[in-house]
C-alpha positions as CSV (number, residue, x, y, z in Angstrom):
1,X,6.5,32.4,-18.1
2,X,7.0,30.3,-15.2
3,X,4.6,27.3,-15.2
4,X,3.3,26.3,-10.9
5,X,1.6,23.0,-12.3
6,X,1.7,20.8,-15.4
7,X,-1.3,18.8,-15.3
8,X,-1.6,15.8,-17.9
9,X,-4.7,14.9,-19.1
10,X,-3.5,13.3,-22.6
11,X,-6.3,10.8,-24.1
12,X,-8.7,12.1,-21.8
13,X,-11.9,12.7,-23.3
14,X,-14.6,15.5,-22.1
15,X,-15.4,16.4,-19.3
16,X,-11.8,14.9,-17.6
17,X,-9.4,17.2,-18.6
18,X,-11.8,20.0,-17.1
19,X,-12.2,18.2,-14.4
20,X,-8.9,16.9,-13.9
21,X,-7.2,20.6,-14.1
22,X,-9.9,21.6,-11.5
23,X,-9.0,19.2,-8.8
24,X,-5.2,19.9,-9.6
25,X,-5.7,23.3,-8.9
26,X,-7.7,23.8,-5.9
27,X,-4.5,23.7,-3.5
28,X,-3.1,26.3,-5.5
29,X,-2.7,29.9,-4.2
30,X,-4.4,32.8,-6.4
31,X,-2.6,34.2,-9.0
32,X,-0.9,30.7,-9.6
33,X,-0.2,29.5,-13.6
34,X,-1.1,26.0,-14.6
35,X,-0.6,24.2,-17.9
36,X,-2.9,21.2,-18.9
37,X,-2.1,18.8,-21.3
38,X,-4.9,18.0,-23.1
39,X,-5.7,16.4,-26.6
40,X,-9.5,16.2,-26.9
41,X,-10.9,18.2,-29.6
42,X,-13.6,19.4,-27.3
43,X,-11.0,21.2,-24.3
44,X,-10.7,24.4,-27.2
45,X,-14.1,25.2,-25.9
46,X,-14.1,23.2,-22.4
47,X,-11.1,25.4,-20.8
48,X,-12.1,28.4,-22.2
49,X,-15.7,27.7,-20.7
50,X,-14.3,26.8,-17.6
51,X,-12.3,29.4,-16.8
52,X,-15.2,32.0,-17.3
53,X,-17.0,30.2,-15.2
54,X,-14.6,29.9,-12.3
55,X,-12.9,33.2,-12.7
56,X,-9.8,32.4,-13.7
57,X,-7.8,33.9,-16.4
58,X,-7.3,31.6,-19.9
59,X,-3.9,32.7,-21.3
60,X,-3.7,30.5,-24.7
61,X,-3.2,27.4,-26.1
62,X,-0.2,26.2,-27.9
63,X,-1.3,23.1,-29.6
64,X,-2.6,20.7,-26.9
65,X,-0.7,22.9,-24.2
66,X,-4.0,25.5,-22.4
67,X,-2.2,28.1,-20.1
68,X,-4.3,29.5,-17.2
69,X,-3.7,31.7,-14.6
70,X,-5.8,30.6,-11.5
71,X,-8.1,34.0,-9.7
């Protein structure tokens, strides 16, 4: 899978790896695939959350690695 944008947001705590990812990706074209990096406990419900919310697409999570695919 090709990856658009890696965004790092290790030792972040809630809400900025959310809110990191959501700035990152706002210059990105639909259909685009991001992958934050991302170490707080709490992003294996923030993304998740997040995504529903905005409409994107979560793919997984490999470890700290959360794959989305932006709507």
């Amino acid at each position: 899978m090709d990856i658009d944008l890696e965004v790092d947001a290790l030792g972040l705590l809630c809400p900025l790896p959310v809110l990191r990812v959501k700035k990152r990706m706002q210059t990105l074209p639909s259909g685009a695939t991001v992958r934050l990096l991302a170490d707080d406990p709490a992003a294996h419900v923030d993304v998740p959350h997040f995504c529903a919310e905005a409409g994107h697409k979560f793919l997984g999570v490999d470890g700290s690695a959360f794959t989305i695919r932006k709507a």
